[in-house]
C-alpha positions in Angstrom: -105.9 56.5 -12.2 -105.9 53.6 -15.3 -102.8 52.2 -15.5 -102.6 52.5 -19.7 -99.0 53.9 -20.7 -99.3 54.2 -24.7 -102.0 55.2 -26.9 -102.7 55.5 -30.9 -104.3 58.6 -32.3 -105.1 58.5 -35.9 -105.0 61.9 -37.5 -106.3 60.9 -40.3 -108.2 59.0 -42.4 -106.6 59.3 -45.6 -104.4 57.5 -47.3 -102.9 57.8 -50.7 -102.2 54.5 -50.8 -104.1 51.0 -51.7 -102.4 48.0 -49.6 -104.4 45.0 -50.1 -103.9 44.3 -46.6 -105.4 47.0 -45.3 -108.2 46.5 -42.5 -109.0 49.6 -41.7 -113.0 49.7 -41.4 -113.3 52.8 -43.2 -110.6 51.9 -46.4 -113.8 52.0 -48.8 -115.0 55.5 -47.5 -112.2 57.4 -46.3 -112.3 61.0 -45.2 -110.1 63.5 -46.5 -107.2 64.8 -44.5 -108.6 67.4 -43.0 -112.5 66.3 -42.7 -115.2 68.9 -40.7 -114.7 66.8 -37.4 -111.1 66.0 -37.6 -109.2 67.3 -34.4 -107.2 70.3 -34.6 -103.8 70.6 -33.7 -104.3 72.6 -30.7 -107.5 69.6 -29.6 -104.6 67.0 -29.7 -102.4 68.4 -27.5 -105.5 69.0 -24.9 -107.0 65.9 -25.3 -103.6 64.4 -24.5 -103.2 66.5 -21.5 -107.0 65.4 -20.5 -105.8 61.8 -20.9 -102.6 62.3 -19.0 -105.3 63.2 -15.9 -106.3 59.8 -16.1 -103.4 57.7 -17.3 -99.5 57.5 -17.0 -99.1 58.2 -20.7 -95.8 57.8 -21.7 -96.0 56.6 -26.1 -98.1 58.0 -28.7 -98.2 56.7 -31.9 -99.5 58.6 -34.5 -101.1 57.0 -37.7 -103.9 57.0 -40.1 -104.6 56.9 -42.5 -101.1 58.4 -43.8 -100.2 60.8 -40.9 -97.9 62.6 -43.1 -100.8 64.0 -45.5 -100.9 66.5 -42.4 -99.5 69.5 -42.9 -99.4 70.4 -39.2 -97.5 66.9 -38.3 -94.4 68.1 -37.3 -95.8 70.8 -34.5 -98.1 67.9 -33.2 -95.1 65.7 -32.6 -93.4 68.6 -31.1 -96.5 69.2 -28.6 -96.7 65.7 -27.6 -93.1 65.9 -27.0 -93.8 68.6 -24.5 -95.8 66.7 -23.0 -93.7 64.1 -22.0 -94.6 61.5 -24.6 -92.4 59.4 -26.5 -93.6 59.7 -30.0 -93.9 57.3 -32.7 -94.8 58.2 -36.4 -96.5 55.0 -38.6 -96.2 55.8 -41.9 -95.7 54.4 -45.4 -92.8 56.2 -45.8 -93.5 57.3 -49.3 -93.8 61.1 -48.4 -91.5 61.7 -46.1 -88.7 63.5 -48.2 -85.6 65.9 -47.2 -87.7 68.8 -46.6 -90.3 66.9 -44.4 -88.0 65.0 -42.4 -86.1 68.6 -41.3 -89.2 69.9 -40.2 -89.6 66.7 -37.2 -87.9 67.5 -33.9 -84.8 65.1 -33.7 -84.9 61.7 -32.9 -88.5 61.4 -34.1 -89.1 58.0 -34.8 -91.0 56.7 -37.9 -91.7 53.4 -38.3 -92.1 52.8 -42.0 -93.4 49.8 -43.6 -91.7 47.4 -45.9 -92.8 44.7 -48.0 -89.7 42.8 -49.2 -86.7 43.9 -51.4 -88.5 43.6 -54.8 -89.9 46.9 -55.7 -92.1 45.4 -57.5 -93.7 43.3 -55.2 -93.9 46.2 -52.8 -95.4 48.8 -55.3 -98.4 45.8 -56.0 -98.7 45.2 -52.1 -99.1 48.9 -51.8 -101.2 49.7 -55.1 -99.0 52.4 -55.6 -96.2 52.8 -58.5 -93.2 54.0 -57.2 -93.9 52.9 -54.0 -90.6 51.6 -53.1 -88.1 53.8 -53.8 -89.7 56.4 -52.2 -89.7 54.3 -48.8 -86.1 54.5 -49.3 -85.5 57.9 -49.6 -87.5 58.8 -47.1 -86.0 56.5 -44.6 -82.6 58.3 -45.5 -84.0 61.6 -45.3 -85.3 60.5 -41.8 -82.0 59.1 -40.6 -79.9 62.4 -42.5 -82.6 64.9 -40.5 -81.3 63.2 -36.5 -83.9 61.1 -36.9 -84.7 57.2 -36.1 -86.2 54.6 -38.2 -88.4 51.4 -37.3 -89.7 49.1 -39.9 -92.3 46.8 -40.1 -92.8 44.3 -42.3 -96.1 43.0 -43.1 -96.3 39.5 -44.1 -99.4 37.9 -46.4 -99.4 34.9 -48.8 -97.7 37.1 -51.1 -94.4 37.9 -49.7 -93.9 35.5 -46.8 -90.8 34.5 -49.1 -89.2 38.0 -49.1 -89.2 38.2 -44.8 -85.5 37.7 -44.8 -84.6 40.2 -47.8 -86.9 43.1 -46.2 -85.1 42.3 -42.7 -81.9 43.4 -44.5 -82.9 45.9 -45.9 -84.4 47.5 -43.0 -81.0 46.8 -41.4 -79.1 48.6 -44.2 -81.3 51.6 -43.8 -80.2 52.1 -40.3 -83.6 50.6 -38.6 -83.1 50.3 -34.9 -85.8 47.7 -34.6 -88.4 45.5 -36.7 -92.3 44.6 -36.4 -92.7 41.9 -38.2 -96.6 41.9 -38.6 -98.7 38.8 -40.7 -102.0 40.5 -41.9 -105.0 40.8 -39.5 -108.3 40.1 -41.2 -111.3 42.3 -41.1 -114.5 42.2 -42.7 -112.5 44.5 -45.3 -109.9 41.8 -46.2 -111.8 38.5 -45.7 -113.1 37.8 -49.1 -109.0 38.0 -50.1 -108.4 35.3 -47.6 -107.6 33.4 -50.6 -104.5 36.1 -51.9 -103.6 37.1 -48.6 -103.4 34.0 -46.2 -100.4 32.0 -45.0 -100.1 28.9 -45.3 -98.5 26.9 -42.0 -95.6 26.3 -44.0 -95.1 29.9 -45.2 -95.7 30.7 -41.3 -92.9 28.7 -40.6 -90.9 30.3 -43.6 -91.4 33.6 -42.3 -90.3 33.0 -38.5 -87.6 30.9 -39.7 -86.1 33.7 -41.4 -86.4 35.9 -38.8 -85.3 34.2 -36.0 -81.7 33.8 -38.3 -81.7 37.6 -39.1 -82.0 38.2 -34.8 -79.2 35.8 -34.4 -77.2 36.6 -37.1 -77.7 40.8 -36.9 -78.4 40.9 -33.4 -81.6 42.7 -34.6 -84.9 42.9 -32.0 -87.9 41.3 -33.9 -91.1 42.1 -32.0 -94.3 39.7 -33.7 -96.9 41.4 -32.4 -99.6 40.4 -34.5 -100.6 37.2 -32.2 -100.4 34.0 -33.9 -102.2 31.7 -31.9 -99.7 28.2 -30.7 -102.7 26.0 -32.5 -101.5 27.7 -36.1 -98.1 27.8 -35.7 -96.1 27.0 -32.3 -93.8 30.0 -31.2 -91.7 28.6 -28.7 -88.8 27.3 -31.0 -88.3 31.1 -31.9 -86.2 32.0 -28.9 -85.0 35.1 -30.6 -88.5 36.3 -31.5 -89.7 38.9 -29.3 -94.0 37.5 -29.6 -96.8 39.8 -28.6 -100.2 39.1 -27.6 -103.6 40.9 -27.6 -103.6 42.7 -24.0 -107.1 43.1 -23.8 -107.4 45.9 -22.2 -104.5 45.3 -19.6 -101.9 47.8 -18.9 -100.7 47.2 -22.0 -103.2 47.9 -24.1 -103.2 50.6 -26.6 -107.1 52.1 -26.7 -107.0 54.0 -29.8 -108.5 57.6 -31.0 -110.5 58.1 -34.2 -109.4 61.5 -35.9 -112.6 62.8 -34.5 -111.6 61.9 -30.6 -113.9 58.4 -30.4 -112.4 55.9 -28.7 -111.8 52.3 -29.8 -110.6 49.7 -27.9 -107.7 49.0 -30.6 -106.7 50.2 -34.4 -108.0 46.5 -35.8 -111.5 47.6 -33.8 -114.1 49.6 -35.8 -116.1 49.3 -31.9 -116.8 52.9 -30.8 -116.5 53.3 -26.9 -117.3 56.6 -26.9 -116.7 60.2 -27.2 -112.9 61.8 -25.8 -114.3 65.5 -26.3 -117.3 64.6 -24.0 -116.1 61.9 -21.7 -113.2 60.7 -19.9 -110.5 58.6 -20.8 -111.1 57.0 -17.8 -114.6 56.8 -17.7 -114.3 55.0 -21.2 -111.6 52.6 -20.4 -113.4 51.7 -17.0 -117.2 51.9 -18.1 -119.1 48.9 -19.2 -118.6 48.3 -23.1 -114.6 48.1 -22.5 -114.9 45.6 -19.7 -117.9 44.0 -22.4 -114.8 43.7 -25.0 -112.6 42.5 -23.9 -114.1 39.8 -21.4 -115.4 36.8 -23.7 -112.5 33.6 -24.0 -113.5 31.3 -27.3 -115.4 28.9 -26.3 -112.4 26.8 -28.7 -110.0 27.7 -26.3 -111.3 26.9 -22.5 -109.6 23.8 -22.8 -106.4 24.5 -24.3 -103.2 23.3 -22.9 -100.7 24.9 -24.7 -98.1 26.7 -22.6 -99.3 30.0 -23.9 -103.0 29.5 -24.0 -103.5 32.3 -21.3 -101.9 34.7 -22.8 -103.5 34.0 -26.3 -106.9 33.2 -25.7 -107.8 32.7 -29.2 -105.6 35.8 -31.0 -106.9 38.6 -32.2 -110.5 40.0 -30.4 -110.6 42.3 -33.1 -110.5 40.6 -35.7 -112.9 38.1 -34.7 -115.3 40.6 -34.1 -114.4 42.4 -37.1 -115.1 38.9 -39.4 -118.3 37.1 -37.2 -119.5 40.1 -35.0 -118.6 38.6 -32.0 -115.3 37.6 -30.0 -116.9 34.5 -28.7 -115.4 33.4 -31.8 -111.6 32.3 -32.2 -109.5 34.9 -34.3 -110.7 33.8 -38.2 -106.8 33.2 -38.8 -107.3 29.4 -37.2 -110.0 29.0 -39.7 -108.4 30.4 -42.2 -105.0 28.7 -42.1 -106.5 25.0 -41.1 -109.5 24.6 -43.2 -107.9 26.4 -46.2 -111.6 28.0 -46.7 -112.2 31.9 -47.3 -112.5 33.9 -44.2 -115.8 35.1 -46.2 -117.3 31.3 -45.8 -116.4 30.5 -42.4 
């Protein structure tokens, strides 16, 4: 049996929204919510129980796309539920009214997405008027329905100074826990290196806030975005709960396409292969996962840093996603030390 514990299934590729950040590889060409090949209701809940064959499954995540543009949302989360999975909704938070909420079994939890306190900011972050009072109301309506709220907060150039202000926020809405995520690059987003990027210093900004919100709230602040010790050093963040890439470890969180392929992550546009026609574990074991997830920057053999073997350069993904290969440092270190766009690099 593979040892892999959570899994994301994106139900959808739509998305009614127009973040800037987005790296999804399919933002420009996005299928509507219910395209031909897009997995029932009824194909979820047995390609779960086909996975659970193979795997310990314990968390799903369910995203998108904007999960919530499915009708039948709330009877997959029930299903999954069933089946013994904790059960995760990643959403926008913009759709999820009164009415909705009731419909989720209780103490569904949806992790909704923040940008700061200005709604203004947050509505041109999003690309979406309005925006940000909706992600309010619906983060009430989740906690009025028995339900639990997460928020992330993703961090660019843009609103690196509004970390603390969204932290608070997310507190006053009753959020039991924070991801605070700085934006991944993709072949997407790299020619906005230039809008989106942090600078060291606004790094630094960003974790400095946090780290006083953890003390000062006692709240749990997961980074799980790497960023690589050669950007910006995360050992003074004692508070700071920092992830890195698990390539392809227990911890790793292989990813399904709303038509059942497999990716080795949701930054990965990499198909591995076919869920309706092979096995889970077949696809996590076989030879283009092991292929993935092997390589170590050739910048980073002879790193000395403390965490260098749990980094190994950041983000796989994303390098592949920018240069085509991971052989290649994540294109944030580039990014951040040169001061070039990721589009140049």
């Amino acid at each position: 049996m593979t040892p892999y514990k959570q899994i994301v299934l994106e139900v959808t590729e739509a998305c009614h929204h127009a973040c800037l950040h987005c790296y999804n590889f399919w933002r420009e060409h996005r299928a509507p919510v219910m395209a031909p090949d897009t997995l029932t209701r009824v194909e979820i809940r047995d390609l779960i129980r086909r996975i659970k064959h193979d795997a310990p499954l314990k968390q799903a995540g369910l995203s998108g796309g904007e999960p919530l543009l499915r009708d039948d949302l709330p009877g997959i989360v029930e299903d999954l539920r069933k089946e013994g999975l904790g059960v995760v909704v990643i959403t926008n938070g913009t759709l999820l009214t009164r009415a909705r909420a009731g419909r989720f079994p209780e103490d569904t939890v949806f992790e909704l997405t923040l940008f700061g306190a200005d709604a203004a900011l947050h509505d041109r972050i999003a690309g979406v008027p309005g925006a940000f009072e909706k992600v309010l109301e619906g983060a009430i309506a989740a906690t009025e329905s028995r339900c639990r709220v997460a928020v992330s907060v993703v961090v660019s150039g843009l609103n690196a100074h509004e970390v603390r202000r969204a932290l608070e926020l997310g507190i006053a809405l009753g959020s039991e826990g924070f991801l605070l995520n700085r934006v991944n690059f993709s072949r997407c987003t790299a020619g906005q290196a230039g809008l989106l990027a942090l600078t060291v210093e606004q790094f630094r900004q960003m974790l400095e806030a946090a780290e006083l919100v953890a003390v000062e709230y006692g709240a749990s602040i997961a980074v799980s975005v790497p960023i690589p010790p050669c950007v910006v050093d995360p050992l003074p963040y004692e508070h700071l709960h920092f992830g890195w890439c698990p390539r392809g470890s227990s911890e790793a969180y292989y990813t399904v396409s709303h038509n059942g392929l497999l990716r080795p992550c949701n930054h990965s546009s990499r198909i591995l292969g076919d869920l309706r026609t092979h096995s889970f574990a077949e696809l996590t074991s076989g030879r283009a996962a092991r292929q993935f997830w092997a390589p170590i920057p050739a910048e980073c053999l002879a790193c000395e840093h403390p965490l260098a073997s749990v980094c190994r350069g950041g983000c796989p993904a994303a390098s592949d996603e920018c240069y085509g290969t991971r052989l290649r440092w994540d294109p944030l270190i580039n990014i951040v030390n040169s001061g070039v766009q990721a589009a140049s690099v």
